[in-house]
Backbone as CSV, one residue per row, in Angstrom:
resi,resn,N_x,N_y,N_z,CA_x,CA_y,CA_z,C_x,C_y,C_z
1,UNK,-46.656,276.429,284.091,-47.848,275.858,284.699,-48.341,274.641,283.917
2,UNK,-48.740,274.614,282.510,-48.566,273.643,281.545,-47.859,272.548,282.167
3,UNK,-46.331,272.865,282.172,-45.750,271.570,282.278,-45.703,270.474,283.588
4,UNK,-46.308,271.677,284.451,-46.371,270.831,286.202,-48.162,270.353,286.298
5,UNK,-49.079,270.414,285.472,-50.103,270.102,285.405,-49.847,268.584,284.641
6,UNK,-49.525,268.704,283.357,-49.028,267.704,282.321,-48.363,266.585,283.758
7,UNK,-46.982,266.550,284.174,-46.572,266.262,285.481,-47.622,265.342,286.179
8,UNK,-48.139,265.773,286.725,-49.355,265.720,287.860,-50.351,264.388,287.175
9,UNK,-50.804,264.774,286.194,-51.533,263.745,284.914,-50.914,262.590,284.583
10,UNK,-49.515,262.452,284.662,-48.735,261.758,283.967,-48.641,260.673,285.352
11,UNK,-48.082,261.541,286.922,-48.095,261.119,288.083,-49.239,260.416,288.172
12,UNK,-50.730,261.010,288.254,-51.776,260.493,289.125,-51.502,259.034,288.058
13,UNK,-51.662,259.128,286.752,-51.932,257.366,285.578,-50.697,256.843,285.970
14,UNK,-49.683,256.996,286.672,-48.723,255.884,287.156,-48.740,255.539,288.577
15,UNK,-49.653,256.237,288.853,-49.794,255.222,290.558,-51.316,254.539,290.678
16,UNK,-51.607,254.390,289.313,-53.141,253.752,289.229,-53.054,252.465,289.614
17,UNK,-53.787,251.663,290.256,-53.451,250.367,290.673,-53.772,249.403,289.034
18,UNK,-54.523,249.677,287.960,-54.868,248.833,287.203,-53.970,249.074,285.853
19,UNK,-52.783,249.779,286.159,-51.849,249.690,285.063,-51.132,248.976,284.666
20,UNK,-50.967,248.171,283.011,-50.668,247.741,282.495,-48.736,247.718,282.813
21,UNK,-47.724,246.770,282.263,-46.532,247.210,282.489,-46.016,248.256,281.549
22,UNK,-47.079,248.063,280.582,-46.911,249.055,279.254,-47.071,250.325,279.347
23,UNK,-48.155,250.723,280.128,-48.756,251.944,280.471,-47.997,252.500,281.864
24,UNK,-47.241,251.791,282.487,-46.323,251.705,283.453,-45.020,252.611,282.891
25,UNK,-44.555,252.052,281.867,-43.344,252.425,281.271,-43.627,253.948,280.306
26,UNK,-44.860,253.759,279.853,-45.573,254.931,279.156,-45.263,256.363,279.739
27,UNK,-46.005,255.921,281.205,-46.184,257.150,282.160,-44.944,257.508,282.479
28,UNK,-43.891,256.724,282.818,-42.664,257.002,283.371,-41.610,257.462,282.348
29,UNK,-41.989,257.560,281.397,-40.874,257.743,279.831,-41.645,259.519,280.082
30,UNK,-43.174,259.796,279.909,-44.053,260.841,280.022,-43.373,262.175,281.012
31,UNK,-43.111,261.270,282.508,-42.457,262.508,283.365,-41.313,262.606,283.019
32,UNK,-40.327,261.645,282.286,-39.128,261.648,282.629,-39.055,262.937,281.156
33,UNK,-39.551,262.806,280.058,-40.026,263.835,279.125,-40.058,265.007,279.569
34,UNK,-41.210,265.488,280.471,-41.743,266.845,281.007,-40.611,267.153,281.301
35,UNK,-40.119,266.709,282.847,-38.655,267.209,282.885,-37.703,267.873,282.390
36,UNK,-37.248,267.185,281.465,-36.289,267.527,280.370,-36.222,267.959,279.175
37,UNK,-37.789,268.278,278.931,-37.972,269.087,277.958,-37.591,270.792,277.997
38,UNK,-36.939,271.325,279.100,-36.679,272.463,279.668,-35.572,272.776,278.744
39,UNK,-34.918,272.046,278.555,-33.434,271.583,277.639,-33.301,272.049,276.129
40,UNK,-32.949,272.712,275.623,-32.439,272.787,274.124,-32.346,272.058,273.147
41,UNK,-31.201,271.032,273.869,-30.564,270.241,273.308,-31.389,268.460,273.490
42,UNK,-31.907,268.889,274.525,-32.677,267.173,274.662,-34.163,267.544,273.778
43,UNK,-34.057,268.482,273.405,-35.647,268.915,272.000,-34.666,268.240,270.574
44,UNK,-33.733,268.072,270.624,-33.021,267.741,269.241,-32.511,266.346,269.594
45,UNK,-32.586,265.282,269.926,-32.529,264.146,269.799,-33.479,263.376,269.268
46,UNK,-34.691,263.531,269.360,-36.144,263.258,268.999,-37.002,263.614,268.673
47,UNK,-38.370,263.392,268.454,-39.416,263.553,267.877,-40.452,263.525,268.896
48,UNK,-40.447,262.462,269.527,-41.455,262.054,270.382,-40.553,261.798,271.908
49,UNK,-41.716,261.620,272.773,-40.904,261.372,274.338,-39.704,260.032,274.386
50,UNK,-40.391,259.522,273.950,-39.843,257.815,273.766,-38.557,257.757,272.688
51,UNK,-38.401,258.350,271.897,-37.111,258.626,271.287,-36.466,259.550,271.928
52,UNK,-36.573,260.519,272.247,-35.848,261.607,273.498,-35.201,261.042,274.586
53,UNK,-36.198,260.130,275.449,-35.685,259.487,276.844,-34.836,258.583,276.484
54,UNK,-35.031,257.943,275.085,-33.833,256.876,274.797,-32.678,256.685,274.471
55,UNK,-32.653,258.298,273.480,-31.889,258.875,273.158,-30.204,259.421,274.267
56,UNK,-31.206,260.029,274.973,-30.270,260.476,276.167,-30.159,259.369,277.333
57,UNK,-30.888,258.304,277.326,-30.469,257.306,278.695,-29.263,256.633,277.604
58,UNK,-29.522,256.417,276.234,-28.335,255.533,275.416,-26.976,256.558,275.602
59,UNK,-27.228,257.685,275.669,-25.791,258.408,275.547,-24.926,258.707,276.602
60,UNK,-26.143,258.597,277.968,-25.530,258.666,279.049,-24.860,257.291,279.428
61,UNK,-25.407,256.016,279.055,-25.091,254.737,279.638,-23.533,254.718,278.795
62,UNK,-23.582,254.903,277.940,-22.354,254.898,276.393,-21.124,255.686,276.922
63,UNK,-21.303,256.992,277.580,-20.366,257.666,278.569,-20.069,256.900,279.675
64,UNK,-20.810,257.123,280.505,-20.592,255.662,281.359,-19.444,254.711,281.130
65,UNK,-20.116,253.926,280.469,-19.267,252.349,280.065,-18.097,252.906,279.858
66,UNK,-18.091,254.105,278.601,-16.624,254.163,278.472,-15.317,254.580,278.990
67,UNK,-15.940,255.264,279.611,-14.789,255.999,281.252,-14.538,254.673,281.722
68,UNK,-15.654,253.812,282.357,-15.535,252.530,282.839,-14.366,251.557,282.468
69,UNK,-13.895,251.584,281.108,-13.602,250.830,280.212,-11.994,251.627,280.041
70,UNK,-12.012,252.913,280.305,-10.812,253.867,280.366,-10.627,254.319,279.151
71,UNK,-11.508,254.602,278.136,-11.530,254.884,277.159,-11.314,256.629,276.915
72,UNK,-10.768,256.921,276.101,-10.832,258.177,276.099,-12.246,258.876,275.712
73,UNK,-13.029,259.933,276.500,-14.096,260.262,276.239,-14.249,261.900,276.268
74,UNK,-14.762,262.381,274.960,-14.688,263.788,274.679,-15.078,264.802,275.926
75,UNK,-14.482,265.957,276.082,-15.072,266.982,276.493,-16.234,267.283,276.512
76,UNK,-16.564,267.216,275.538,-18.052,267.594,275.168,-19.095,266.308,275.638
77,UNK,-18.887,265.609,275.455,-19.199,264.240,275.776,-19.466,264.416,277.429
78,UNK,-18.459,264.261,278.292,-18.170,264.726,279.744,-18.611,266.263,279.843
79,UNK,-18.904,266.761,279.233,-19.385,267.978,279.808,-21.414,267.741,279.836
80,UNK,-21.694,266.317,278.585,-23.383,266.315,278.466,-23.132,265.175,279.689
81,UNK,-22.409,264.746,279.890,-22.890,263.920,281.396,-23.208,264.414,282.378
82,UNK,-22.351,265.516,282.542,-22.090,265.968,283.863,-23.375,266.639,284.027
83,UNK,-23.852,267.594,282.671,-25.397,268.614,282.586,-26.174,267.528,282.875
84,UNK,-26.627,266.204,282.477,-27.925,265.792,282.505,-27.872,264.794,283.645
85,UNK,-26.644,264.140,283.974,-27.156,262.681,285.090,-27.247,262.883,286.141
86,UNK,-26.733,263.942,286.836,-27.906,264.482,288.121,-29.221,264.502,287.667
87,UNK,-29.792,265.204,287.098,-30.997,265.417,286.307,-31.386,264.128,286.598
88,UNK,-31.533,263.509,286.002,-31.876,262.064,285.294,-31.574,261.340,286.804
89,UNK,-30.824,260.702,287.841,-30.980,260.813,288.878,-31.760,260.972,290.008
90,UNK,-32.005,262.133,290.017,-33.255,262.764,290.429,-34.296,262.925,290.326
91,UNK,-34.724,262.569,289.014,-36.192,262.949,288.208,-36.394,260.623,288.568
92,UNK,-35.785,259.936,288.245,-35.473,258.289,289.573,-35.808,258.609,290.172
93,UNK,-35.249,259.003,291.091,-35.554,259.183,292.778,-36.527,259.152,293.023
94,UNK,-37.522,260.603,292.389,-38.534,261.338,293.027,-39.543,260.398,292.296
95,UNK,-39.357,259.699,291.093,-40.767,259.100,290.768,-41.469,258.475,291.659
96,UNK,-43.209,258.928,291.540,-43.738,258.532,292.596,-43.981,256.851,292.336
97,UNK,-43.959,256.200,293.231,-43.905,254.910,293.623,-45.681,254.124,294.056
98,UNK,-45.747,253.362,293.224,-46.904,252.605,293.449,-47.215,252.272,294.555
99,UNK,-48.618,252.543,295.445,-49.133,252.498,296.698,-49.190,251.017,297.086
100,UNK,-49.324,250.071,296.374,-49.225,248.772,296.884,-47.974,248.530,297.062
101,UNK,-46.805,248.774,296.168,-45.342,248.688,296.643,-44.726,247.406,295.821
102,UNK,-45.712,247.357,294.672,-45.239,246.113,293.137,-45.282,247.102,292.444
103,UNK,-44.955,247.092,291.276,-44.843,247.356,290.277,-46.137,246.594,289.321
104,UNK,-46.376,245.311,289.165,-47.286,245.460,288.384,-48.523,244.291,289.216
């Protein structure tokens, strides 16, 4: 309940019309946090939200590229893609979207 309230708080200050791009990126690092704080393993990359979300968007983009690239890429490696970028995906998608339809 905590974490879908937190959610909700994080939602209503990112569809405020008088937000900053800062406070923009704030809020959206905030849900993308809640989310994935469900996780084990995304509690051990960081400290704070903002090292967490960066943490795991850098490791997912890094998998990425390197398949891309035909690189050989670990099991383990391909097995944290496969767990989180639906996730991550989705938790995109659904962010709620500013009522004027700019961004800032």
């Amino acid at each position: 309940m905590v974490l879908l309230s937190r959610r909700i708080s994080f939602t209503e200050n990112r569809l405020r019309q008088d937000l900053s791009a800062i406070e923009y990126i704030e809020a959206t690092i905030k849900i993308i946090d809640v989310e994935m704080v469900k996780d084990p393993w995304y509690l051990t990359v960081g400290k704070t939200p903002l090292e967490r979300v960066h943490q795991l968007l850098s490791k997912l983009d890094s998998i990425r590229r390197s398949k891309e690239r035909g690189s050989v890429v670990l099991d383990a490696e391909t097995d944290l893609s496969n767990k989180f970028i639906g996730q991550v995906e989705f938790i995109f998608k659904n962010l709620p979207k500013p009522w004027n339809g700019s961004l800032f």
